[in-house]
N, C-alpha and C positions, 0 to 999 in steps of 0.2 A: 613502328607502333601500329598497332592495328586501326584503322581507321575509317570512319561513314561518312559518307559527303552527305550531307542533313538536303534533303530535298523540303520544294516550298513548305510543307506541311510538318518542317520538324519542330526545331525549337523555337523558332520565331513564331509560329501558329500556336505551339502550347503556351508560351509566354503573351500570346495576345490576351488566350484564355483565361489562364490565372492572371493577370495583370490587374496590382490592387486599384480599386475605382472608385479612392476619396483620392484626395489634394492630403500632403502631411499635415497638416493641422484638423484633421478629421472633417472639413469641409466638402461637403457632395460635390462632384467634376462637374463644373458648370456645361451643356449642352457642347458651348462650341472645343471645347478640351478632350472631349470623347473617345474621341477619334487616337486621342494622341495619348495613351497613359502613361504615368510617371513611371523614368527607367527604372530598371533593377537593378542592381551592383551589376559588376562581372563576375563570371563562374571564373575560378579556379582553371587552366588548362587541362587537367587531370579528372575534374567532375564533368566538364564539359561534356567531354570524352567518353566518361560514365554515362552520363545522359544520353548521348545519340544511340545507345547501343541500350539502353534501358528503356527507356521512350514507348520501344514494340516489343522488348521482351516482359518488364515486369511496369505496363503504362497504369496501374492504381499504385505504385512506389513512385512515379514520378509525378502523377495529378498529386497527391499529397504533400511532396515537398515543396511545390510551384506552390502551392496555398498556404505554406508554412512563411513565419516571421524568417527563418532563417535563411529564404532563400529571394527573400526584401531588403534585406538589410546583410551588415557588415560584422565585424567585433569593435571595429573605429568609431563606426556611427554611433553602434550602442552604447558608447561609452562617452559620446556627448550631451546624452541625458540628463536630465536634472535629478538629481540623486535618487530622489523618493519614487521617481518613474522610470528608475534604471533596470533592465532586466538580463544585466550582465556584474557579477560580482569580481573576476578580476580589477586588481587594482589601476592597471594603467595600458594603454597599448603597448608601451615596449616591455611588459609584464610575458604578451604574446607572442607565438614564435612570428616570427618576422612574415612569411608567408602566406596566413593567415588574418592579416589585420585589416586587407583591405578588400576580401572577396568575399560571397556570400559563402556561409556556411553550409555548404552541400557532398555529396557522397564522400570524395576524399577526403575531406577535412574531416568526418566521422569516421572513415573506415581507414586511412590511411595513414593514424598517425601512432608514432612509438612504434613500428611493426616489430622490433625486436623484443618487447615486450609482451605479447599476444604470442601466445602457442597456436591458435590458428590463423595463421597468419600465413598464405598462399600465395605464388606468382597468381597473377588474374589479369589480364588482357596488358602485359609487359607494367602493372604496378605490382607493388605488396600492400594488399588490404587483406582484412581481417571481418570476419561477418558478423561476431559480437563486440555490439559497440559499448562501452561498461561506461561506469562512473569516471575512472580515471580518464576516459577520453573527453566525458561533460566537463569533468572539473578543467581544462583549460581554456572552459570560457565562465565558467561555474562552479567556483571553487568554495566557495563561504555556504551554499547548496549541497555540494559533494561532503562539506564536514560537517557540516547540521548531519546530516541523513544518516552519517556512517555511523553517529555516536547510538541512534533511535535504536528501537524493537525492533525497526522493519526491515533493520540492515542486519540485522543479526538474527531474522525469524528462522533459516534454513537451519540454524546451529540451535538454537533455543529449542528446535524439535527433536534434531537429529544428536545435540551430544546431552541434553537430558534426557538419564537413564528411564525417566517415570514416563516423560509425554514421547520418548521415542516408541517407549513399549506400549503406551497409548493407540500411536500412530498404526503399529503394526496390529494391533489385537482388534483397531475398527477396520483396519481393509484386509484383513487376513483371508485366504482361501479357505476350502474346504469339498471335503468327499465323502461318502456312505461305504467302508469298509466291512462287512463281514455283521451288517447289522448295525456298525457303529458309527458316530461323526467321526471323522479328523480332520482337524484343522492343520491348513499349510501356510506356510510364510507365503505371506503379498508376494503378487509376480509383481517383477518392475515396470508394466505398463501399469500396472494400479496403484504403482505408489506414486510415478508421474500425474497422475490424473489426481491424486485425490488431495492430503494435504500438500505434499510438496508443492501442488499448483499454484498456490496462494503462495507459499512459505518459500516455496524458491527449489529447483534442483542445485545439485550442483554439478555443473558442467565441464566436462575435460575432454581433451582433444585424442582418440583412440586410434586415429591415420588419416589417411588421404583416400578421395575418390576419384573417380576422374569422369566428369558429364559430357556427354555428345549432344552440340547446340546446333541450328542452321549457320551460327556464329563460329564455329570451330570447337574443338575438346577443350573443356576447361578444368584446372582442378580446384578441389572445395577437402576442407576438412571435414572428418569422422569426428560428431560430435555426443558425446553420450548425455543425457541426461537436457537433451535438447529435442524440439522448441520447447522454450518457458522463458514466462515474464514473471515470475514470483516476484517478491518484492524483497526477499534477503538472498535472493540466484548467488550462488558462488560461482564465477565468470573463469573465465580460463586464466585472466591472468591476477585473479587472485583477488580479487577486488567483490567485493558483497552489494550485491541491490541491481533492479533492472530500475533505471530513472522511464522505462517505457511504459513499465507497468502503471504510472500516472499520465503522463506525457506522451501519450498511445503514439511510436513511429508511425510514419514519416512526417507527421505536419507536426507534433508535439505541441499539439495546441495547448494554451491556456484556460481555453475556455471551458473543455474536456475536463482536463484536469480537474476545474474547478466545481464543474456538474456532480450531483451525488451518486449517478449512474457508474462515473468511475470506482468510486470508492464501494459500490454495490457489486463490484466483479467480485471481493472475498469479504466484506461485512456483511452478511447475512443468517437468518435465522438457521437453523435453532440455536447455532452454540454464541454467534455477534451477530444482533440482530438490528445492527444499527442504521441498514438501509431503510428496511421497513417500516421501525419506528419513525424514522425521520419522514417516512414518505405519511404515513396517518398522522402526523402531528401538525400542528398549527404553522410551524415555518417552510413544513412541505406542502403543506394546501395552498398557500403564500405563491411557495416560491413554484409551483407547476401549474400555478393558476395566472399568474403573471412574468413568467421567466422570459416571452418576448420583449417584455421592454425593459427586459437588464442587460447592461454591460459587463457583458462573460471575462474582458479581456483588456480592460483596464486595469493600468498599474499606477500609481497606488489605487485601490478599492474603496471608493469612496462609499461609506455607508450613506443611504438616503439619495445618492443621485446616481450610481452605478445601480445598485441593489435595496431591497428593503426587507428583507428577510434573509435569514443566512442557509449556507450548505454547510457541509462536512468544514469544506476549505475555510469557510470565513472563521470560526470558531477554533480550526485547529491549524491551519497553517498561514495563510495571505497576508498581506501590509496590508490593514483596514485607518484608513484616515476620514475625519469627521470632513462634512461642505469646506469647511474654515483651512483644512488642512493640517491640523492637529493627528498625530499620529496617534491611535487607540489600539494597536497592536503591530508589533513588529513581523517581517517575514522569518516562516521559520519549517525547517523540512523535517525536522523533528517533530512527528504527529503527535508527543506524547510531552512536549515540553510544557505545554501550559497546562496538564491535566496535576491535579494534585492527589487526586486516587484512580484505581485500577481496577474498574470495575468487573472487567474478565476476574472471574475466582479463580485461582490456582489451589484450593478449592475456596478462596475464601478472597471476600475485595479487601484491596489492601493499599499502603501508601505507593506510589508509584516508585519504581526500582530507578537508583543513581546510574547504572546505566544499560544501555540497551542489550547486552550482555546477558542476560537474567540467565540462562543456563549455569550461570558460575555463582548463582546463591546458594547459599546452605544455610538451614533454621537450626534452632539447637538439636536439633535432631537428626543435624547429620543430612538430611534431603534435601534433595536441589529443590528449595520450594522458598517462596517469598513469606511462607507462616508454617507454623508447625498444625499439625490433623487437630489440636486443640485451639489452633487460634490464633498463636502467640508470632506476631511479626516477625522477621529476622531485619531490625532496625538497622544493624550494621550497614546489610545491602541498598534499604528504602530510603528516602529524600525526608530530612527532619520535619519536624513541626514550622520553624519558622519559613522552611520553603514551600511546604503545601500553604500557609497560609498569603503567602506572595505570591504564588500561582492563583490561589483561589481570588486574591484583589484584579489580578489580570483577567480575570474570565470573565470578572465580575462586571472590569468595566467597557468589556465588548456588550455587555448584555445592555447596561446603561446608556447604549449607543441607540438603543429602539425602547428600551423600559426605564419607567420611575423607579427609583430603588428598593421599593418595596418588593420589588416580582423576584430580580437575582436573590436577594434577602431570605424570603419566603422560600425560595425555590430551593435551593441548595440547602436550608434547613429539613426542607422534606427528605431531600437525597440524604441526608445523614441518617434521618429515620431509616428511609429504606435499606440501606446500607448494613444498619446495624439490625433490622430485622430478617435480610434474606441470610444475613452471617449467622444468626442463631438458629435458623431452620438447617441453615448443613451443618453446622455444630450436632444439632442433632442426629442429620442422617450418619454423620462422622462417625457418632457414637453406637447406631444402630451397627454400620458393618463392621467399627471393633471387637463388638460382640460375637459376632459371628465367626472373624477369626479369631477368637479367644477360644469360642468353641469348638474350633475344627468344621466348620459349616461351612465355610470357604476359606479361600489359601490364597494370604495375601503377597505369592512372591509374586503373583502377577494380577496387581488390584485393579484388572478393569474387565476380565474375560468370564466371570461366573454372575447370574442373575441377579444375588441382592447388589454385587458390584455394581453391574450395570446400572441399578438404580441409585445408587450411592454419584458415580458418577454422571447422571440424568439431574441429581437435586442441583447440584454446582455450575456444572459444561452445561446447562440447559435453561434449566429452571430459574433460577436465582439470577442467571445472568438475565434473561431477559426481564426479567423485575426493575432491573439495577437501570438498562437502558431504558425500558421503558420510563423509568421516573424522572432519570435525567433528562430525556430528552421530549418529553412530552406524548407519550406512547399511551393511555391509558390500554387499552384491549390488549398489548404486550405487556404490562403490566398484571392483568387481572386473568384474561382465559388463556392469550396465545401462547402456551408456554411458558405461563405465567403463575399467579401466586393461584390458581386453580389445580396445575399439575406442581407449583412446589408442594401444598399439602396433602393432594392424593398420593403420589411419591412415596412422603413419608410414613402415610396408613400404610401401603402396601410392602416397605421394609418389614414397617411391621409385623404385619402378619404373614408373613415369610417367615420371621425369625420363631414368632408362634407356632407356626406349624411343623418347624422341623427341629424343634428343640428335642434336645436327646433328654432321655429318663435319668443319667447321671447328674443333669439339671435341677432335679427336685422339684420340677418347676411344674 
């Protein structure tokens, strides 16, 4: 096997470095302890390995893991937690492969396990590891995480685009090319670096293994797979060996911190204005002036999350995902990686908000109209697909009573009856626009076999994918200026004038009109 003799400055100098600098019971190292920090498990012989030969080839992948819980701890340790502050959901240690139970979780143990499983999966310095590390390799210390996740939207975003017929041809008709032939436009199909960049990047590629290369290091030749449709961290990636979602796209490799996670910066890589503008809003709102006004003295990375002594205003995470427990220890919402579990509506219009879909599949709805869509262009739900009345209203007692955790009852109360308003007023304004561009392909004015690439389209899709949507978060989440100018009820009803008087000026004389 190939091998580095670690000179003084290798791994015993980085482990000085990172070396965590409380006492376990989160107690400051008293002066005279300093000197001496609490050990770290053992590596793995095979990460070890990894590390001497990473260290100076890729040393910002190893400061990261050094600072990571997983390379402090064990899968044994973490499973002598007390429940509530456990952050390992396998059931038992002999649950784990035997190899793993008692080292830290470092390179091998990510990149080395199942290789028969993993289409890229290479000889590398006399192992078989694999360089996308997918869900199926989290879920063997992360299992009750890996099937929350899988059920969500987020796991299934790359197919919700790509095998629905309407938002795939969505996808292509906003990044499409184009050239000036003989005096005229034409438009060309997206090159595949723009369809990497643009929604796929949120939504996920998907990734397959097309051969092998071979690199020349000061370390010797190595080989790597031919990976198409890589790098990407989307959050629905179809992975080489089959499995949906990048857990890093929250979890940012190599530290997979918690506290990232938990920041709304994360979740501001793909919720953003104009079409989810739910970073912004959150960032102008009263629990973002809170929480970026006082975020040094929270604790990012506590488990459970105590409201009021970890935090005092919420992110993204506290409301949609975390184990939030009251001082007393009272649990007021469970862990959950299902970002859309506890939402009882859907405020994203497809074109219209609606109750939240049974499951995260949504590509596989049809309204009575035959359309992959969670409502028909007039409104009407496809109830089959969406979550009944008594579950939205169970969802909605849960959110309710995160909210109850900082407000009297009157604020959730109040608040969520406005969002119903708003709800049913941005719904009527695309009702309307709905009906303006029906019009129009009634007329022959545009031609709805591709309803998103001619002008009053475009605005048709601006009132919904823009307008309305930031209406909806805005009220939810305490947004007013997305609510009212930025993309908001200012340009949903200029919008509509401007159908308007599109459909006005180009009505034909067989119109009578």
């Amino acid at each position: 096997m190939r091998r580095i003799l670690l000179a003084a400055t290798g791994l015993a100098a980085l482990f000085a470095v990172f070396a965590p600098r409380a006492l376990p019971d989160g107690e400051p190292v008293p002066p005279a302890a300093a000197a001496e920090p609490p050990a770290r498990p053992r590596m793995s012989p095979q990460t070890e390995e990894c590390i001497t030969c990473h260290q100076s080839v890729t040393p910002g992948i190893v400061a990261d893991w050094l600072a990571s819980r997983h390379a402090r701890t064990t899968p044994e340790t973490a499973l002598r937690a007390e429940p509530l502050a456990r952050r390992i959901s396998v059931a038992a240690a002999d649950a784990l492969p035997e190899p793993l139970r008692k080292v830290a979780v470092g390179c091998f143990e990510c990149h080395g396990q199942a290789p028969e499983s993993h289409p890229d999966t290479v000889e590398h310095a006399d192992f078989k590891i694999h360089p996308v590390v997918t869900p199926n390799d989290c879920k063997t210390c992360h299992p009750v995480e890996v099937e929350q996740f899988a059920g969500s939207k987020m796991a299934h975003a790359h197919d919700n685009l790509a095998k629905n017929p309407l938002f795939h041809s969505l996808s292509e008709t906003l990044t499409a090319g184009a050239e000036v032939k003989g005096g005229a436009l034409h438009v060309l199909p997206p090159a595949d670096a723009t369809r990497l960049d643009t929604c796929y990047g949120c939504h996920g590629t998907a990734v397959t293994v097309s051969g092998k290369r071979t690199v020349s290091t000061d370390l010797g030749d190595f080989e790597l797979p031919v990976l198409t449709g890589w790098p990407n961290q989307g959050v629905g990636r179809i992975n080489p060996d089959g499995s949906r979602g990048s857990c890093a796209a929250c979890h940012t490799r190599h530290e997979f911190s918690l506290e990232v996670a938990r920041k709304p910066f994360t979740c501001g890589q793909c919720h953003l204005e104009p079409d989810t503008p739910a970073f912004e809003v959150w960032q102008e709102s009263k629990h973002g002036n809170l929480v970026l006004s006082q975020q040094q003295g929270y604790t990012w990375d506590a488990v459970p999350w105590t409201v009021g002594t970890d935090f005092r205003a919420p992110t993204c995470a506290a409301c949609h995902a975390s184990l939030l427990v009251s001082p007393g220890g009272e649990t007021i919402a469970e862990r959950t990686h299902d970002y859309g579990s506890r939402l009882w509506v859907r405020l994203f219009g497809l074109p219209y908000a609606h109750p939240q879909p049974k499951s995260g599949a949504t590509h596989e709805i049809r309204n009575a109209d035959g359309q992959p869509l969670p409502t028909t262009f007039a409104g009407a739900p496809a109830t089959s697909f969406l979550i009944s009345e008594k579950e939205a209203k169970r969802r909605r007692a849960g959110m309710t009573k995160i909210c109850a955790a900082c407000h009297g009852s009157s604020v959730p109360l109040a608040h969520f009856a406005k969002l119903d308003g708003t709800i049913a007023e941005t719904n009527r304004m695309t009702l309307a626009a709905t009906q303006l561009v029906e019009q129009a392909w009634a007329r022959g004015l545009a031609d709805r076999s591709n309803p998103f690439d001619e002008p009053i389209e475009r605005k048709w899709m601006r009132q919904w994918l823009f307008y309305a949507n930031s209406v909806r978060y805005g009220s939810a989440m305490g947004g007013p200026d997305y609510a009212t100018f930025r993309n908001g009820w200012f340009g949903l009803t200029e919008n509509l004038r401007e159908m308007e008087e599109w459909l006005a000026l180009r009505r034909k004389p067989a119109d009578g009109k």
